[in-house]
C-alpha positions as CSV (number, residue, x, y, z in Angstrom):
1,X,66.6,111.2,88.3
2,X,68.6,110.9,91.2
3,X,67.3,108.6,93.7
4,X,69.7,109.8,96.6
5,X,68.0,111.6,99.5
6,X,68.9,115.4,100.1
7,X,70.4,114.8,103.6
8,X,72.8,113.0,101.9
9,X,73.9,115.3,99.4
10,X,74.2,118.0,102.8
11,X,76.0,115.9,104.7
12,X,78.8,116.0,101.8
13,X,79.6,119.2,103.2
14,X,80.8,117.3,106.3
15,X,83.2,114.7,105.2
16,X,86.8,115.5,104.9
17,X,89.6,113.3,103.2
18,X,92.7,112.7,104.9
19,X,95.7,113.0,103.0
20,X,98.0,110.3,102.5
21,X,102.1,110.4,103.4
22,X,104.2,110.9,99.9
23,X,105.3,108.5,98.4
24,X,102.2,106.0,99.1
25,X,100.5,106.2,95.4
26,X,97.3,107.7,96.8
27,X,96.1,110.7,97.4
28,X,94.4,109.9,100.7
29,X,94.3,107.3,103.1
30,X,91.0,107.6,104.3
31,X,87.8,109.5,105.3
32,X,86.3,111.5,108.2
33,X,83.9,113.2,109.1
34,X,82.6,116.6,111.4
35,X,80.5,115.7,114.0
36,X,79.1,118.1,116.9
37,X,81.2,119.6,119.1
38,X,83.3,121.1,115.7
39,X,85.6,117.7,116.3
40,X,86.9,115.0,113.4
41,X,85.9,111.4,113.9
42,X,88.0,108.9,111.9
43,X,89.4,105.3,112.5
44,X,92.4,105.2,114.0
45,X,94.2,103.0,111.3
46,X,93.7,106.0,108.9
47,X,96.0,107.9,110.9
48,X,99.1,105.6,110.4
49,X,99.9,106.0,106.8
50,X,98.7,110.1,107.1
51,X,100.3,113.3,106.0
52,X,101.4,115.3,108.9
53,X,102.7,118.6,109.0
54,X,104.8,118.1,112.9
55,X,102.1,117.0,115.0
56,X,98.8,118.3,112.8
57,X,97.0,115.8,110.1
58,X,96.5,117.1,106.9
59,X,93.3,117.3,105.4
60,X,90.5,118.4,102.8
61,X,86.9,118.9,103.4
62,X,84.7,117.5,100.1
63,X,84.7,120.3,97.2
64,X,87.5,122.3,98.3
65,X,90.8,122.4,97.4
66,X,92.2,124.1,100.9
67,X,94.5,122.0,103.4
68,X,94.1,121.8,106.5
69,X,95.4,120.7,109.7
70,X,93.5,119.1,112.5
71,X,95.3,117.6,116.0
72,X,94.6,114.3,117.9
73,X,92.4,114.7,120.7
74,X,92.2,111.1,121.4
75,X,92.6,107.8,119.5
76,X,92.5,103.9,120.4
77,X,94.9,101.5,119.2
78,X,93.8,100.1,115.9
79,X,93.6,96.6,117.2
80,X,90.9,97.9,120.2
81,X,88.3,100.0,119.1
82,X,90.1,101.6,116.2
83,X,88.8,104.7,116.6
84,X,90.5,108.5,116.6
85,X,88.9,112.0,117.1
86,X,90.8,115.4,116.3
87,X,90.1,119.0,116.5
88,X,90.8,121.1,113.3
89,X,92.5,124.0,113.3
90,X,90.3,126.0,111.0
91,X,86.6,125.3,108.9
92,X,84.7,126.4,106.1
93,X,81.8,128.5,106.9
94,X,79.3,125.4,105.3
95,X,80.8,122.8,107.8
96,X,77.8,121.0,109.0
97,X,78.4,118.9,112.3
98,X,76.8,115.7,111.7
99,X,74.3,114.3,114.7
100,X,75.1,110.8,115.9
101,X,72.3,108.2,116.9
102,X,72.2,104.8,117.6
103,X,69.5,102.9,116.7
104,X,67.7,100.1,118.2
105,X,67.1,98.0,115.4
106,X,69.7,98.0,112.9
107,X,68.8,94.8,110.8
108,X,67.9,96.0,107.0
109,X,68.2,99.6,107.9
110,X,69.1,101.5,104.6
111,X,72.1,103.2,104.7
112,X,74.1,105.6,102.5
113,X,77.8,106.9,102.3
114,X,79.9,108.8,101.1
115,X,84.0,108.2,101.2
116,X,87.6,108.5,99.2
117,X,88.5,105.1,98.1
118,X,92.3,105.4,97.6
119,X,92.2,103.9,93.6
120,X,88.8,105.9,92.4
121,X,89.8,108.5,89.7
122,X,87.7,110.8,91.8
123,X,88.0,112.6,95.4
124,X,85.2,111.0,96.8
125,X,82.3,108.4,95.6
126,X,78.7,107.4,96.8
127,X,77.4,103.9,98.2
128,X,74.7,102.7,99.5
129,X,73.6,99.2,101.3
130,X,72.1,98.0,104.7
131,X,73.1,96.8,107.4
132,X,72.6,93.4,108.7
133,X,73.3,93.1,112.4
134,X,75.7,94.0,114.9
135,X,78.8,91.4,115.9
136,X,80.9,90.5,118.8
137,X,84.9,89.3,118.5
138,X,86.1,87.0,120.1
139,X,88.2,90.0,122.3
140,X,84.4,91.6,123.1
141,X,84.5,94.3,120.1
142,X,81.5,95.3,118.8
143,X,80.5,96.0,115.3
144,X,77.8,96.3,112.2
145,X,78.2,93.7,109.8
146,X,77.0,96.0,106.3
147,X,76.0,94.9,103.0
148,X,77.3,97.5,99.8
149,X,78.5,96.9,96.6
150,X,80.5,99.7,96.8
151,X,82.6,100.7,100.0
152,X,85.7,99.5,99.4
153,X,89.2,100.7,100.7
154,X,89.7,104.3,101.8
155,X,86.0,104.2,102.8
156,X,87.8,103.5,106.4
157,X,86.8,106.3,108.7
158,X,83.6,107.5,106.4
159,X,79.7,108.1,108.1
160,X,77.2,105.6,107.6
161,X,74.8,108.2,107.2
162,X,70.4,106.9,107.7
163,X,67.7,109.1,106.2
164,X,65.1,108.0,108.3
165,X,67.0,109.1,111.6
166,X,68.4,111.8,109.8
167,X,71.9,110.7,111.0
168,X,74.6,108.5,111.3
169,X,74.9,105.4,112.7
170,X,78.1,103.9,112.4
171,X,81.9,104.4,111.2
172,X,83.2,102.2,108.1
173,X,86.2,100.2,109.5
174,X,87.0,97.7,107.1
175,X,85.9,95.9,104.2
176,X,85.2,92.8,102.5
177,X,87.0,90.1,104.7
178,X,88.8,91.8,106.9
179,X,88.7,92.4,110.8
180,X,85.7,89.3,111.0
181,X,86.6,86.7,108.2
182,X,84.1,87.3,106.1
183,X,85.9,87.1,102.9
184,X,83.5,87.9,99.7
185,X,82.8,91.1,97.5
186,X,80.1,92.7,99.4
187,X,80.3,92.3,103.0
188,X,82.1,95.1,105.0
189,X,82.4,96.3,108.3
190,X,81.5,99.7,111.0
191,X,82.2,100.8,114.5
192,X,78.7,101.6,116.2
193,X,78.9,105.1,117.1
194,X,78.1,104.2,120.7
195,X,82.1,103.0,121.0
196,X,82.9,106.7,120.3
197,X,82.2,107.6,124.6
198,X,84.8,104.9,125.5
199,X,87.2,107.0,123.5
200,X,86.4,110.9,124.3
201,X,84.3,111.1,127.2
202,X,83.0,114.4,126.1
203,X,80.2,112.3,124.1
204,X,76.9,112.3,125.5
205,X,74.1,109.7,125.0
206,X,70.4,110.8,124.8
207,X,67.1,109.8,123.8
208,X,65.8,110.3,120.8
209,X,63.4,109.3,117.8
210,X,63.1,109.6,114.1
211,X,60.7,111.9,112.6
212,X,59.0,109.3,111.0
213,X,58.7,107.0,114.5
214,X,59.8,104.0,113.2
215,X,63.3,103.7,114.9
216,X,63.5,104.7,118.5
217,X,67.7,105.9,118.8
218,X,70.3,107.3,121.2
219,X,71.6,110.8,120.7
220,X,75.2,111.3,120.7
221,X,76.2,114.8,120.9
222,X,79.8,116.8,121.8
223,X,80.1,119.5,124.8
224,X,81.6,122.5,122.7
225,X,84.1,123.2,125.5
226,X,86.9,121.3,125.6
């Protein structure tokens, strides 16, 4: 029986892969997602080795074999926060935008995942893990150290999607070793989805709560007007 939860299944519909430049030996470079506001959240390293047709990103949303082309609304340099958004030109009727909270306690909170690792013989692959605490840089940077057997490279850019907040909580930047020293096989790294308001303004923080109680959260949500 499959143990996954049914949000996570949905939120499939959400998560677009972002096509690599020819000539790199992958078919994508990394993941996204649709979050409210009908804009694409993705790290900003993804971008670098992406297919562009002039100045709009290629890419696919999960189960479809459509291109399409979405434009950068803002990014931060790679080395900052690492983080880009971009508005897509066109979506399928079953997009779901994905709600963003941050939660208050993060330590051992379950997570699940979904993203394109660039050597997988399919589109896209499931993981799972928790997280185990949030981390500061030495430059200030912010971001949850998680445990999964699985993300790997490609994940970059993918939701860290929580059942029990019905949402998701952070962006995979990098993984095992990278960005914090870490160096072993299960350790990787995301962007808290509070960093997302330093980069587009148009994100809003409120208060919310889990429908089981357990984990009072912040709200992010998009303005639809640009």
């Amino acid at each position: 029986m499959d143990k996954r939860t049914k949000g996570m299944d949905d939120i499939r519909k959400s998560i677009v892969g972002i096509l690599a430049e020819p000539g790199s030996g992958y078919a994508y470079t990394g993941t996204g997602f649709l979050a409210e506001g009908g804009v694409l959240v993705t790290c900003a390293h993804v971008l670098e080795q992406a297919r562009r047709d002039g100045e709009a990103y290629l890419f696919q949303f999960d189960g479809e074999n459509e291109t399409r082309q979405a434009f950068l609304i803002r990014q931060s340099a790679k080395d900052d926060l690492d983080l880009a958004v971009l508005k897509p030109k066109s979506l399928p009727t079953e997009a779901v935008a994905l709600k963003l909270v941050q939660p208050v306690n993060i330590r051992k909170l379950a997570f699940e995942v979904y993203g394109y690792p660039q050597k997988a013989g399919f589109r896209g692959r499931y993981a799972d893990g928790a997280l185990q605490g949030e981390l500061t840089d030495v430059q200030g940077r912010a971001a949850f150290q998680i445990k999964s057997e699985q993300v790997e490279k490609g994940f970059s850019g993918a939701p860290l999607y929580v059942a029990e907040l019905d949402g998701v909580v952070a962006i995979v930047s990098s993984g095992p070793g990278a960005r914090f020293g870490l160096a072993d096989q299960v350790t990787a790294y995301a962007i808290p989805v509070r960093q997302l308001e330093a980069v587009y303004s148009r994100f809003n923080i409120q208060t919310g709560q889990s429908a089981a109680g357990w984990y009072m959260a912040h709200h992010y949500s998009l303005r639809p007007n640009f």
